[in-house]
mmJSON file of the N, C-alpha and C atoms, coordinates in Angstrom:
{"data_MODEL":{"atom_site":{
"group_PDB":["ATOM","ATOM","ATOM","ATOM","ATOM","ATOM","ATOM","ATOM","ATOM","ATOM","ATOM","ATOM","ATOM","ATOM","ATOM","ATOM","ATOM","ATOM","ATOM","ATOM","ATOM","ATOM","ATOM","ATOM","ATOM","ATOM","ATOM","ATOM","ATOM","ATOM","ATOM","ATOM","ATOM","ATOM","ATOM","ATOM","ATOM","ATOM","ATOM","ATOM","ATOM","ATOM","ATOM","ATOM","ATOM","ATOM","ATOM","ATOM","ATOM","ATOM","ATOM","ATOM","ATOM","ATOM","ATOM","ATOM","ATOM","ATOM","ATOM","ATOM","ATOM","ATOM","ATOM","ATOM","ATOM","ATOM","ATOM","ATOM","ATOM","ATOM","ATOM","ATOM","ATOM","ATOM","ATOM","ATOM","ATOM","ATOM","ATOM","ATOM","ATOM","ATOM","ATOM","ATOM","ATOM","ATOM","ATOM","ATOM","ATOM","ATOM","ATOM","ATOM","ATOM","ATOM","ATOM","ATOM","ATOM","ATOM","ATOM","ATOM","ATOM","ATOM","ATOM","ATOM","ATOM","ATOM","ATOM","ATOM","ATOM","ATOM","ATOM","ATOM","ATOM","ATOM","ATOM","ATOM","ATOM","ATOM","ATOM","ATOM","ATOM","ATOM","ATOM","ATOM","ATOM","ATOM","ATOM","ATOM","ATOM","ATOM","ATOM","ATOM","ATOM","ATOM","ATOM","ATOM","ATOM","ATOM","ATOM","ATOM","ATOM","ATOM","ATOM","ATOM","ATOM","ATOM","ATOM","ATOM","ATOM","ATOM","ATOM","ATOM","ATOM","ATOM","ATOM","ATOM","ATOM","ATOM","ATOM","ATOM","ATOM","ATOM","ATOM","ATOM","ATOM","ATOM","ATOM","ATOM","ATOM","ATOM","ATOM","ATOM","ATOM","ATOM","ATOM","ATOM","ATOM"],
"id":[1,2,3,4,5,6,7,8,9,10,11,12,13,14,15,16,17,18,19,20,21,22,23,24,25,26,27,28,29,30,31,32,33,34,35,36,37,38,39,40,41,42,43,44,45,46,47,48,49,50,51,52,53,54,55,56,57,58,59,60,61,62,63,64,65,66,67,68,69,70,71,72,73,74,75,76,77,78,79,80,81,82,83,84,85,86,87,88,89,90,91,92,93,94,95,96,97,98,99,100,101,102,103,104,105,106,107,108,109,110,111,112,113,114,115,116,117,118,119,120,121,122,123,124,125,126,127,128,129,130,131,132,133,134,135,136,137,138,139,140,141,142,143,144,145,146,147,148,149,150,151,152,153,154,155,156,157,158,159,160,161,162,163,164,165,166,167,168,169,170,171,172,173,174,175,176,177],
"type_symbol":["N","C","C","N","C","C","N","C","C","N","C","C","N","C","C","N","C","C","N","C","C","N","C","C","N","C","C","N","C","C","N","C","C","N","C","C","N","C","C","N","C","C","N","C","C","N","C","C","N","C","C","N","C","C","N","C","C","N","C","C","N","C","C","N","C","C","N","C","C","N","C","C","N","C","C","N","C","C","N","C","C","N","C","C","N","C","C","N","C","C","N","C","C","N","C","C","N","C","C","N","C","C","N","C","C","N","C","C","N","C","C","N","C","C","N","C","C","N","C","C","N","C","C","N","C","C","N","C","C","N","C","C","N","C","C","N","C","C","N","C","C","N","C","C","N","C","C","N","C","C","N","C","C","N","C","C","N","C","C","N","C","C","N","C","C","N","C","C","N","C","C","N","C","C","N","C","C"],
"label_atom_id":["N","CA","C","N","CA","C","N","CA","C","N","CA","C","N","CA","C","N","CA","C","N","CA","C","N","CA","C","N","CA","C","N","CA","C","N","CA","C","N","CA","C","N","CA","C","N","CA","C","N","CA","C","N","CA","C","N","CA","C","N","CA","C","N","CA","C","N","CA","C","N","CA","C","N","CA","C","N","CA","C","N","CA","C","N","CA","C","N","CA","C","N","CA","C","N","CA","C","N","CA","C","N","CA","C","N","CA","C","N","CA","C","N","CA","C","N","CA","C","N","CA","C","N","CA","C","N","CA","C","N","CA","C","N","CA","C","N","CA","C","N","CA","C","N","CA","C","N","CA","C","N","CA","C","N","CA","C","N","CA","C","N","CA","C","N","CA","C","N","CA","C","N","CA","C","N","CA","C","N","CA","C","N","CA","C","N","CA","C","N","CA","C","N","CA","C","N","CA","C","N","CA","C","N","CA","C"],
"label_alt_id":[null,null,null,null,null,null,null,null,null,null,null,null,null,null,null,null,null,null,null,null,null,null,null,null,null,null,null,null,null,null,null,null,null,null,null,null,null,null,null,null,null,null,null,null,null,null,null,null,null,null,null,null,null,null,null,null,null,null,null,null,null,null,null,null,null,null,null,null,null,null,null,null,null,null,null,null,null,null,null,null,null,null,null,null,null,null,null,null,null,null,null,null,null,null,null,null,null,null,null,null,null,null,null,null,null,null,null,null,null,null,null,null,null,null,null,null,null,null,null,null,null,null,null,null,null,null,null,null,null,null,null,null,null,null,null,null,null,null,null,null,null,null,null,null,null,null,null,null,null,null,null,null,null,null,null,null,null,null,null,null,null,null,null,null,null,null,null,null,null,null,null,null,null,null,null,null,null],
"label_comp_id":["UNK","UNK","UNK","UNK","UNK","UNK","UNK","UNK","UNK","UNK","UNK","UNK","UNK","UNK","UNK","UNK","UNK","UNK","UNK","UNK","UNK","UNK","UNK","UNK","UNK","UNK","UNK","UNK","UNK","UNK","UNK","UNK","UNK","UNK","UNK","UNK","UNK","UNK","UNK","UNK","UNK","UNK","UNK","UNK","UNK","UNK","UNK","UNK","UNK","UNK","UNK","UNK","UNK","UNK","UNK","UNK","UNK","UNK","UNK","UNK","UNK","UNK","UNK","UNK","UNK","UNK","UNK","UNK","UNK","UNK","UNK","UNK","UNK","UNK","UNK","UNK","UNK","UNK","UNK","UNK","UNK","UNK","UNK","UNK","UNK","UNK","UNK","UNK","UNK","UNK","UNK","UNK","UNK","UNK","UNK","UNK","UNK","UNK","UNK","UNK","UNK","UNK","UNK","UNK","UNK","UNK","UNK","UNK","UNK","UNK","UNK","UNK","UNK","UNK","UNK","UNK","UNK","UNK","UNK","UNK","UNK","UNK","UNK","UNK","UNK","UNK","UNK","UNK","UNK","UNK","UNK","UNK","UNK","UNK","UNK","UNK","UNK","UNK","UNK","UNK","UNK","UNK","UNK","UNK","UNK","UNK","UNK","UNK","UNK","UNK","UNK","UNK","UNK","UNK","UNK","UNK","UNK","UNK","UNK","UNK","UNK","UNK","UNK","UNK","UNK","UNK","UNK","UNK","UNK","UNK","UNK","UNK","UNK","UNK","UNK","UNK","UNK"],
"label_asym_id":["A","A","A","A","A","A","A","A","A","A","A","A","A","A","A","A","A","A","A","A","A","A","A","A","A","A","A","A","A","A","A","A","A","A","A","A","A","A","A","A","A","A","A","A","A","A","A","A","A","A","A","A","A","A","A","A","A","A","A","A","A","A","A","A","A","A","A","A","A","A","A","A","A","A","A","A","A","A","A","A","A","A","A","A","A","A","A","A","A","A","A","A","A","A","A","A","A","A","A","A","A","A","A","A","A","A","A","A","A","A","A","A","A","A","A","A","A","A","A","A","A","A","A","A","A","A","A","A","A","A","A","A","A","A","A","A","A","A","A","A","A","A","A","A","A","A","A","A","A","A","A","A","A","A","A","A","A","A","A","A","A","A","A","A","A","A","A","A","A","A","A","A","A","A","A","A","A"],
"label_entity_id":["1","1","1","1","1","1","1","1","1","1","1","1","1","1","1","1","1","1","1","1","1","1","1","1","1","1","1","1","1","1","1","1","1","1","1","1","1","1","1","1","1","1","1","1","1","1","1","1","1","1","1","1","1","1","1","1","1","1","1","1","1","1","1","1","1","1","1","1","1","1","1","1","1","1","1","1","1","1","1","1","1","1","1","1","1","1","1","1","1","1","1","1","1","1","1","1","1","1","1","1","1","1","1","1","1","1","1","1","1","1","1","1","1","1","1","1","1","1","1","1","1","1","1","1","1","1","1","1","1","1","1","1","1","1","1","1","1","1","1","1","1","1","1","1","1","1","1","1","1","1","1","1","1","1","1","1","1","1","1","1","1","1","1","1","1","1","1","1","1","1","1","1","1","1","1","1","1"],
"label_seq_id":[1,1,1,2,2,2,3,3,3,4,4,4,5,5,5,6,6,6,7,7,7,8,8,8,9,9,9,10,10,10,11,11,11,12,12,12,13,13,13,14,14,14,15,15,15,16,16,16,17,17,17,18,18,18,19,19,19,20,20,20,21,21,21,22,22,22,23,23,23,24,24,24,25,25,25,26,26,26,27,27,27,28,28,28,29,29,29,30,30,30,31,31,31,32,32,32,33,33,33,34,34,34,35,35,35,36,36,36,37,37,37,38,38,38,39,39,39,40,40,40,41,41,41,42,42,42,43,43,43,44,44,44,45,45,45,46,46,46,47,47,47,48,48,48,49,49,49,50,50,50,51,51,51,52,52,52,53,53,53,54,54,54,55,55,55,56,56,56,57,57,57,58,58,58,59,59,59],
"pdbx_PDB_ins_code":[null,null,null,null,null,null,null,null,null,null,null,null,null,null,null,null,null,null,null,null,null,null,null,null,null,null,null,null,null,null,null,null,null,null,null,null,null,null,null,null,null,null,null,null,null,null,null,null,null,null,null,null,null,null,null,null,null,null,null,null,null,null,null,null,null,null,null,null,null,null,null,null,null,null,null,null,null,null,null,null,null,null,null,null,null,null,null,null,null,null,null,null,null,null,null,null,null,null,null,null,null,null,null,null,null,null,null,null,null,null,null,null,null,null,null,null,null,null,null,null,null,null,null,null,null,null,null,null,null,null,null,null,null,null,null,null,null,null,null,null,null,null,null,null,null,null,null,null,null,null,null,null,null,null,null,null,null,null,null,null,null,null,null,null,null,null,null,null,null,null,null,null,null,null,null,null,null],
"Cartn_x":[9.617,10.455,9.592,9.087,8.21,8.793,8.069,9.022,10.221,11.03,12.309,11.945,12.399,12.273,11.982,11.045,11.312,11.938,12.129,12.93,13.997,15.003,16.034,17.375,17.429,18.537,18.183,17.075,16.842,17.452,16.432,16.568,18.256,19.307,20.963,21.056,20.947,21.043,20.952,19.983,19.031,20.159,20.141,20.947,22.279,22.709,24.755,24.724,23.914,23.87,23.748,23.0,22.325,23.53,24.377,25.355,26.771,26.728,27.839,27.555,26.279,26.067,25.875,25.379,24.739,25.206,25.042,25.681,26.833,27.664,29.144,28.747,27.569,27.403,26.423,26.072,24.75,23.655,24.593,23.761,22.876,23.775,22.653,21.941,22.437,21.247,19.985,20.401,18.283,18.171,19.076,18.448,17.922,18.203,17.478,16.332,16.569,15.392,14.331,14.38,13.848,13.432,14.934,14.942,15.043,15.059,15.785,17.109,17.331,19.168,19.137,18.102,18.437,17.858,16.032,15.937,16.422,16.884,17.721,18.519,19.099,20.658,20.46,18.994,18.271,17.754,16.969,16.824,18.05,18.784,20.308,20.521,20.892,21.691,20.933,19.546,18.975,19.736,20.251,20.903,22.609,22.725,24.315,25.046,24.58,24.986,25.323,26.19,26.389,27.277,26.998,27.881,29.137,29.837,31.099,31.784,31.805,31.758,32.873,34.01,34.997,34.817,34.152,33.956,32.602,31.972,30.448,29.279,29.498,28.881,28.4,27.292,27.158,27.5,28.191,29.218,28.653],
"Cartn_y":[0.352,-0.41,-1.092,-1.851,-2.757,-3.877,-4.124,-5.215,-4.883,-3.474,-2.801,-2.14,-1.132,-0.231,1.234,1.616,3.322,3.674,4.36,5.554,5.025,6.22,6.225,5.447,5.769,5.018,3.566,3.373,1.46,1.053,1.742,1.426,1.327,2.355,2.348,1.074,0.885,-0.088,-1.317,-1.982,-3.088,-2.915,-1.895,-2.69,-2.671,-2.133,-2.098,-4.062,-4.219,-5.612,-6.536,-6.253,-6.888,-7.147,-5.767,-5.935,-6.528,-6.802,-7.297,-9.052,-9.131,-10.603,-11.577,-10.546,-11.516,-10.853,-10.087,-9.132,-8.371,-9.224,-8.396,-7.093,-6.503,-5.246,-4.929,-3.56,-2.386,-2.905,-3.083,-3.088,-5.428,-6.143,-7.29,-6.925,-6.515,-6.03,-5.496,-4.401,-4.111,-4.697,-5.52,-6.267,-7.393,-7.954,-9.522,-8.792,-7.776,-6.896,-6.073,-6.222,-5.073,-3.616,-2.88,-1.981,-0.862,0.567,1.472,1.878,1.917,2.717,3.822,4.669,5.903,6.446,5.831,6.102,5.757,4.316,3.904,5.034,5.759,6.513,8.119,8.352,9.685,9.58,8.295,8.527,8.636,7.769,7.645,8.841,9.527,10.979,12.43,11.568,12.832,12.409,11.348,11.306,11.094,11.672,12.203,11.366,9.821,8.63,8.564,8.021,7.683,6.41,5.698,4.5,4.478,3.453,3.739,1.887,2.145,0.742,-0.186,0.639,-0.217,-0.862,-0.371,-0.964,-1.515,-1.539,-2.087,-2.126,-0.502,-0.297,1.195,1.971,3.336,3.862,4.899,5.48,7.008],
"Cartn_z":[11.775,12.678,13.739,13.418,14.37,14.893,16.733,17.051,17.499,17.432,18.133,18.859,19.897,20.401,19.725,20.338,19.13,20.158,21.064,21.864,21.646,21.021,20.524,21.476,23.031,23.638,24.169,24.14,23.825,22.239,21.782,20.068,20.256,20.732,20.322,21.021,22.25,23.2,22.386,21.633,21.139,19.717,19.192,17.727,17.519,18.177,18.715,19.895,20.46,20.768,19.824,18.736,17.489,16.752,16.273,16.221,16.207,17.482,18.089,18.207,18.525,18.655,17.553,16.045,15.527,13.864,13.955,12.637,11.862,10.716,10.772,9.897,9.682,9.294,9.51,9.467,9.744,8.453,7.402,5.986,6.041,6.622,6.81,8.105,8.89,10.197,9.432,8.509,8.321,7.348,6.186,5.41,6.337,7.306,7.696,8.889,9.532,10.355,9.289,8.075,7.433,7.759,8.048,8.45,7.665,7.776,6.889,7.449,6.94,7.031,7.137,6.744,6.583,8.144,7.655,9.393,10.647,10.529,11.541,12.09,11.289,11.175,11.653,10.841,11.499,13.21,13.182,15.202,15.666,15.312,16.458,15.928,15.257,15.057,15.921,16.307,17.201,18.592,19.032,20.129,20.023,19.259,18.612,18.576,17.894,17.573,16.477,15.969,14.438,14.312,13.177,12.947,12.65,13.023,13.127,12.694,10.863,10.053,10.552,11.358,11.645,12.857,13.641,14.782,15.16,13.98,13.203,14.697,15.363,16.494,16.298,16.913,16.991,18.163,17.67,18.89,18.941],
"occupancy":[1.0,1.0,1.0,1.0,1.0,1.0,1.0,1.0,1.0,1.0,1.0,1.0,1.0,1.0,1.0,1.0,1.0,1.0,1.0,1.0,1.0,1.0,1.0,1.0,1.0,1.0,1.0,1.0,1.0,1.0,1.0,1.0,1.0,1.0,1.0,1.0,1.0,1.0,1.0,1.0,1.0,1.0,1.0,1.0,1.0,1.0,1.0,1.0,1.0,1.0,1.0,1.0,1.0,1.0,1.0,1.0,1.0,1.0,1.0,1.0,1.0,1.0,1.0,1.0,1.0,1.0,1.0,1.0,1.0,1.0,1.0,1.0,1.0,1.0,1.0,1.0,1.0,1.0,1.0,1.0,1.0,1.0,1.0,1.0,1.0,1.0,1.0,1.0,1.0,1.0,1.0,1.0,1.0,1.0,1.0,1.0,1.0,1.0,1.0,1.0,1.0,1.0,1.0,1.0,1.0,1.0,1.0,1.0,1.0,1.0,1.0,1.0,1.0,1.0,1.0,1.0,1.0,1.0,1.0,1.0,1.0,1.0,1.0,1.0,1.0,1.0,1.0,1.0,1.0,1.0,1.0,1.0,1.0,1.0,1.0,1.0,1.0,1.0,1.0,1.0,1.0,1.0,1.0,1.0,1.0,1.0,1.0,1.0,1.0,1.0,1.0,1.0,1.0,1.0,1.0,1.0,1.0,1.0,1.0,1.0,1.0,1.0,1.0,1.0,1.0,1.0,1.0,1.0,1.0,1.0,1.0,1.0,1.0,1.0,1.0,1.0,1.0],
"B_iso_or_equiv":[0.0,0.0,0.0,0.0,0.0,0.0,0.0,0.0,0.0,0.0,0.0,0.0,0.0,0.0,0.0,0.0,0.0,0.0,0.0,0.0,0.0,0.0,0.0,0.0,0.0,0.0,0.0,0.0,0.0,0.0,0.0,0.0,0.0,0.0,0.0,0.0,0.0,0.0,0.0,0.0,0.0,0.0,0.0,0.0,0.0,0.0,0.0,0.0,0.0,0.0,0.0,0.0,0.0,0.0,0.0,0.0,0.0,0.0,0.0,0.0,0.0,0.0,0.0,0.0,0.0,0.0,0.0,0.0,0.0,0.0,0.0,0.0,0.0,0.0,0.0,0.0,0.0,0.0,0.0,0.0,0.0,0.0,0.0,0.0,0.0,0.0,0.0,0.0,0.0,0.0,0.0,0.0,0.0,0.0,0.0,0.0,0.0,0.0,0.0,0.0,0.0,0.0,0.0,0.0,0.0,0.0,0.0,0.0,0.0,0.0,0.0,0.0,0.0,0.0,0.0,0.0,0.0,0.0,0.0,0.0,0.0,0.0,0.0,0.0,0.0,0.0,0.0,0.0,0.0,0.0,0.0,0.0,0.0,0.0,0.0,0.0,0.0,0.0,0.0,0.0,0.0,0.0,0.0,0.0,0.0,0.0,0.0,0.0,0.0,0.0,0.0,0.0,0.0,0.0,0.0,0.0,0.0,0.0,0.0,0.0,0.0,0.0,0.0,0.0,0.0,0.0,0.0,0.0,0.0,0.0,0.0,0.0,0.0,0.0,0.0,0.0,0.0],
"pdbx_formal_charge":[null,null,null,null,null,null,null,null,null,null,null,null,null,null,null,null,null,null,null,null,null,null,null,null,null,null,null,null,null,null,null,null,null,null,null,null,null,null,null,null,null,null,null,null,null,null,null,null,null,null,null,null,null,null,null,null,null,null,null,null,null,null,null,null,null,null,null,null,null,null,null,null,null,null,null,null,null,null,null,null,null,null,null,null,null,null,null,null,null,null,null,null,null,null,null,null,null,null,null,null,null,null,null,null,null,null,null,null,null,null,null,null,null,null,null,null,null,null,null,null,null,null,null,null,null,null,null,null,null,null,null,null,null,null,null,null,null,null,null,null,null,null,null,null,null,null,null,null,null,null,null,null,null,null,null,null,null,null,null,null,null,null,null,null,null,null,null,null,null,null,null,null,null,null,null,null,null],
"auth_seq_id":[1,1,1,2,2,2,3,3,3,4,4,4,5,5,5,6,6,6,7,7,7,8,8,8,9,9,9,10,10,10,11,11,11,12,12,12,13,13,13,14,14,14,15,15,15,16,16,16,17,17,17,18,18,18,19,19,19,20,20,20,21,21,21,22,22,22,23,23,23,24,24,24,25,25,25,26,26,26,27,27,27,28,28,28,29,29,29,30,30,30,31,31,31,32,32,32,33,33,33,34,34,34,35,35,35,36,36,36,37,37,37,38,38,38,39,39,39,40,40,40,41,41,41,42,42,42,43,43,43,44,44,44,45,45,45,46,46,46,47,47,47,48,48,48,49,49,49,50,50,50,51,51,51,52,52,52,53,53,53,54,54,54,55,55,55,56,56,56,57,57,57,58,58,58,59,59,59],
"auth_comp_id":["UNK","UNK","UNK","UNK","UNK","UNK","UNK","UNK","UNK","UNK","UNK","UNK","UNK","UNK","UNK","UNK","UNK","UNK","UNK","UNK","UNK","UNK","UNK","UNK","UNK","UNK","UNK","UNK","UNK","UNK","UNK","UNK","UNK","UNK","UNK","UNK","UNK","UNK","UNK","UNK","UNK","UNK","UNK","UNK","UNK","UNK","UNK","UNK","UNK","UNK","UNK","UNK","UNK","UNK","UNK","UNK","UNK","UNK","UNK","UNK","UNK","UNK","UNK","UNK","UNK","UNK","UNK","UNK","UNK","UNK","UNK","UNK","UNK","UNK","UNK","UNK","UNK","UNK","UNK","UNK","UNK","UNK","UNK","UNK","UNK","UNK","UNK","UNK","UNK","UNK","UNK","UNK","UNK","UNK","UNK","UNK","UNK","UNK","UNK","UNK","UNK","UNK","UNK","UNK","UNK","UNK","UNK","UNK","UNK","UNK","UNK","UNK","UNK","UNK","UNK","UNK","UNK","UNK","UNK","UNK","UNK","UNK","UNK","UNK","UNK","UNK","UNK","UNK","UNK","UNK","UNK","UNK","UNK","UNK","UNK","UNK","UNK","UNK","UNK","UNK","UNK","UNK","UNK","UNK","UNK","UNK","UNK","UNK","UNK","UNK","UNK","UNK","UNK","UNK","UNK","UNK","UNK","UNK","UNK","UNK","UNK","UNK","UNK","UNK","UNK","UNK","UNK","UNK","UNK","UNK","UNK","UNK","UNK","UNK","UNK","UNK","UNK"],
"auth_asym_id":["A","A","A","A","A","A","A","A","A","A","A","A","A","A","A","A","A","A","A","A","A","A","A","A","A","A","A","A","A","A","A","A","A","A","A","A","A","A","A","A","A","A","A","A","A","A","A","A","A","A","A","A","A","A","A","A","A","A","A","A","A","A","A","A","A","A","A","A","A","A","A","A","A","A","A","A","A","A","A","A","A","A","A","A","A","A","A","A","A","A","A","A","A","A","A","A","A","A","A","A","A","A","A","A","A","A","A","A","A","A","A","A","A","A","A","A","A","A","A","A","A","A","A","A","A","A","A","A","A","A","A","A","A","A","A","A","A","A","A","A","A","A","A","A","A","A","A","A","A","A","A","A","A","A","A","A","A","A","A","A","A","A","A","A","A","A","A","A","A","A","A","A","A","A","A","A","A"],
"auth_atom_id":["N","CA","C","N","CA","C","N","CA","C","N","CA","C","N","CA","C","N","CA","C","N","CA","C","N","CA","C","N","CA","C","N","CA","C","N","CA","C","N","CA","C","N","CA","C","N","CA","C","N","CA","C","N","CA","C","N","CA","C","N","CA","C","N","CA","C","N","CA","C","N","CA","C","N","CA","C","N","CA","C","N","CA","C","N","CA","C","N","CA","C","N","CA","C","N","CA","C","N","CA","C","N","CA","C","N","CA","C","N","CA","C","N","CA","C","N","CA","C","N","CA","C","N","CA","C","N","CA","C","N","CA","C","N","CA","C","N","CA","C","N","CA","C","N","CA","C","N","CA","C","N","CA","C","N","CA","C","N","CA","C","N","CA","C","N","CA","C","N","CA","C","N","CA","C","N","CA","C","N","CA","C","N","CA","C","N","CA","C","N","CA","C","N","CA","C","N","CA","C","N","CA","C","N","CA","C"],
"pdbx_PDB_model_num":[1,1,1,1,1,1,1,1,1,1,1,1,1,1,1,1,1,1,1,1,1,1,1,1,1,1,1,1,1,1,1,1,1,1,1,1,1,1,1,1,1,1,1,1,1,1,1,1,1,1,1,1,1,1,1,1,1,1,1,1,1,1,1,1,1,1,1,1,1,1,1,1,1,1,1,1,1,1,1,1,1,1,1,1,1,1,1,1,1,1,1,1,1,1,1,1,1,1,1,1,1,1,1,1,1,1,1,1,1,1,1,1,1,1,1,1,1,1,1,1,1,1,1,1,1,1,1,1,1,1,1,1,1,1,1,1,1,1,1,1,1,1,1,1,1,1,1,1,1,1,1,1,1,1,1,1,1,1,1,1,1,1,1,1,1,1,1,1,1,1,1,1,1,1,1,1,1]
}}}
């Protein structure tokens, strides 16, 4: 994940904006960021975040 934030409450901060501004899903967010999904999903879950597809934000 280069180019984002690593610490996890920027990183939530930075891709729930990403999100909201520019992306109608989690799944083109790391396809056009080349991200993982999985890790994406593992940092935020150490800060008891998880996605939430309907409201295409981590809550």
């Amino acid at each position: 994940m280069t180019g984002i934030p690593r610490d996890p409450v920027m990183l939530l901060s930075y891709i729930n904006t990403q999100l909201r501004d520019f992306y109608p899903s989690l799944e083109e967010l790391c396809s056009a960021l080349s991200l993982d999904r999985e890790t994406l999903d593992e940092t935020l879950s150490s800060i008891d975040y998880f996605y939430d597809r309907d409201k295409n934000q981590y809550l």
